[in-house]
ZAVOTOR-757020 format. One record per residue: y, x, z of N, C-alpha, C, CB in turn. Coordinates in steps of 0.05 Angstrom, whole numbers, plus 5000, padded with zeros to 4 digits. Each point is the difference from the previous one (the first is absolute). Glycine has a CB too. Example, Ala and Ser with C-alpha at 12.3 -4.5 7.8 and 13.67 -1.06 7.14 Angstrom:
2
488652645156502449825000502450185000497749625025/504450314961502450165001502249855014498750244957/
//
This chain:
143
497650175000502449835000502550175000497549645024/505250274969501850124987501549995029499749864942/502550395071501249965023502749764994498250545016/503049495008502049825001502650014994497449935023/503849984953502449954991502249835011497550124970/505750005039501249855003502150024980498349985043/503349764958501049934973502749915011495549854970/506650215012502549925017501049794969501650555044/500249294962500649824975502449885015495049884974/507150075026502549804993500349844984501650245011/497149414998500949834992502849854985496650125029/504449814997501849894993501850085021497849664975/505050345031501350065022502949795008497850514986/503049405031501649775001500649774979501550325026/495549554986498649824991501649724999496150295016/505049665011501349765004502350124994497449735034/504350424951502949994992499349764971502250615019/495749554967499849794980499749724998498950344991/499449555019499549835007497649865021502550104962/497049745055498349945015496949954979504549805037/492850224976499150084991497049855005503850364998/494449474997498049975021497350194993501849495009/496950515026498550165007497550064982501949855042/497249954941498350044988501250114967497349655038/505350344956499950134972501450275003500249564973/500550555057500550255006496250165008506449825022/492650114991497250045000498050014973501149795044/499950064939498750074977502150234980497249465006/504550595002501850234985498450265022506049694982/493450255040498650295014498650004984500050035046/498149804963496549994984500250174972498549435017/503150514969500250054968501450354996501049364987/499750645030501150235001498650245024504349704980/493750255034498050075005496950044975503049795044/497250004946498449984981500850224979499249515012/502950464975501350244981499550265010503849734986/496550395039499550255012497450025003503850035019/494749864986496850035005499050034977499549755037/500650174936499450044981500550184987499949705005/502750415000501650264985500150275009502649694990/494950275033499350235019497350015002503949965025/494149854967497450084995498549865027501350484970/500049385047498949915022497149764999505350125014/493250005002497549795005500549805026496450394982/504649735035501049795029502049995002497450055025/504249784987502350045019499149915031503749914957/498050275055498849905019501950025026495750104975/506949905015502149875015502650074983497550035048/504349734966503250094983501449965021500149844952/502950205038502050025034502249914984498650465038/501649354966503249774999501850125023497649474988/505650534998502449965017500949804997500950355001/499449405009501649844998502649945017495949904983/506650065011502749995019500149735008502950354977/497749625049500549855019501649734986500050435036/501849594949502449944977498849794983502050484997/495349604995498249824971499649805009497350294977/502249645052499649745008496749964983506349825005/492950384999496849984979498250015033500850384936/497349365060497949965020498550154995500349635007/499350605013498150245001496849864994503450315040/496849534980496849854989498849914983500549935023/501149974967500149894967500050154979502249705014/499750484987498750234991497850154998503049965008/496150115012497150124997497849854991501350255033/499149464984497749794992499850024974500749675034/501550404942500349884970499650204988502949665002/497450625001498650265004497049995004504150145020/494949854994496449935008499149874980500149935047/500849874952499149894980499750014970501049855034/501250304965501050104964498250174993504950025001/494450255027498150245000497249834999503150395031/495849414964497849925007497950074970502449615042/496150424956498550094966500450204993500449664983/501950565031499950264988499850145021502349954962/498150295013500250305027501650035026499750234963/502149555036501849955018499349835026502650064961/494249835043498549835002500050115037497249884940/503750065082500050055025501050195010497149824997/505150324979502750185009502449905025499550114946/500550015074501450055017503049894998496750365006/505049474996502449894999500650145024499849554974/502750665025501450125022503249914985495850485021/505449445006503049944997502450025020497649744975/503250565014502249995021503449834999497050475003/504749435018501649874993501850184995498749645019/503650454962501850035004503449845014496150244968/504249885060501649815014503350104977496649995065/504549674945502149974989502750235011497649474991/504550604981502250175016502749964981496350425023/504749564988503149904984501850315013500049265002/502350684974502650135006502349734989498050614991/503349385036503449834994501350084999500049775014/501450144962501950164984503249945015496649974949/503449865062501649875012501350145031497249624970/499650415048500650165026499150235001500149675021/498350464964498650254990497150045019505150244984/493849475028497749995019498150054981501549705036/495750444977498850154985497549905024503750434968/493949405017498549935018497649754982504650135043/494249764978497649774990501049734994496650225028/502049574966501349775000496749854998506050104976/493349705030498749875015499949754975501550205056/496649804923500249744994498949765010500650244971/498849565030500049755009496849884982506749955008/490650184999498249944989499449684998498950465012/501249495009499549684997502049784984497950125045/504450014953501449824979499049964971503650155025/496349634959499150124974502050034985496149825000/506350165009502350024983501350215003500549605000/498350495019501850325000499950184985499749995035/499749974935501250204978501149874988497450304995/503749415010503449874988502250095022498049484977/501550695043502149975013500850325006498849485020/503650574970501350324999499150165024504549844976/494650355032499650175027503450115005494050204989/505749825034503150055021500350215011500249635013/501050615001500550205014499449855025503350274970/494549865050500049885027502150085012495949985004/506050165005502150175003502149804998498050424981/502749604991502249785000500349804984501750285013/495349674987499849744976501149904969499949915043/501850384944500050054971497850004989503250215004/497649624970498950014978498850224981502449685010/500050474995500350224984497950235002504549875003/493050105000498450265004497550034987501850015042/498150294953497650074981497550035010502950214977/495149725014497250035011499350214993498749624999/500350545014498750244997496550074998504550055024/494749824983497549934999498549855017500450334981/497349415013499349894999499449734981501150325033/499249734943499749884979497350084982505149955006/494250255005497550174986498049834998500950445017/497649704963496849784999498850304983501249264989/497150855027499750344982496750025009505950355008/492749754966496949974999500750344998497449434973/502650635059499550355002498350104995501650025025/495649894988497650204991497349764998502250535030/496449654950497949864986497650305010503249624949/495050285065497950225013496949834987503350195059/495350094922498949894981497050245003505249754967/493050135024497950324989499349904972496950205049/502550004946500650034976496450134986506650105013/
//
């Protein structure tokens, strides 16, 4: 048997600037783009990948993977490891120059119609820095 390959790949990256997104046609853009690398590298297994997802996407971690599992089901991808770390949210206000987290509001479902605020001083005005990510880091494969 062939040793173990890890695989690094960048998806997509501030995912929800573009537009909101659901869990299952971001999970099938992993899948497919997992699929493209496993192929283009000679892989017989996979046998784990590692999602970043940002706090920001408002993307149900669970749902995610569940739609993942399932996508991997019939291939080589067939009982690969779903690892997912969060990337926590971080703004800069342009307004008070606070430099820090911001807390979205999971249980709302409307909270990506509604602008994020400076906790500080409650401007509008501020840039996200990260947590918008949705990034298919590593693909761990033998080959």
């Amino acid at each position: 048997m062939g040793g173990h390959k890890t695989l690094s790949y960048k998806i997509f990256t501030k995912l929800a600037l573009v537009k909101p997104m659901h869990e299952f046609s971001i999970s099938d853009e992993i899948v497919r783009t997992a699929f493209d690398t496993v192929e283009k590298n000679g892989v017989k297994k996979v046998l784990s990948i590692q999602l970043e997802i940002g706090e920001l996407t408002l993307l149900n971690v669970e749902q995610v993977t569940f739609w993942i599992d399932e996508l991997f089901k019939g291939s080589v991808a067939e009982g690969a490891k779903v690892k997912v770390k969060t990337i926590k949210a971080r703004i800069k206000c342009e307004s008070c120059g606070n430099k820090g987290g911001i807390t979205p509001d999971q249980q709302d479902p409307f909270q990506h119609f509604i602008p994020y605020s400076c906790p500080k001083c409650g401007s509008f005005e501020i840039k996200i820095e990260k947590g918008k990510e949705c990034i298919l880091r590593k693909i761990q494969a033998m080959r």
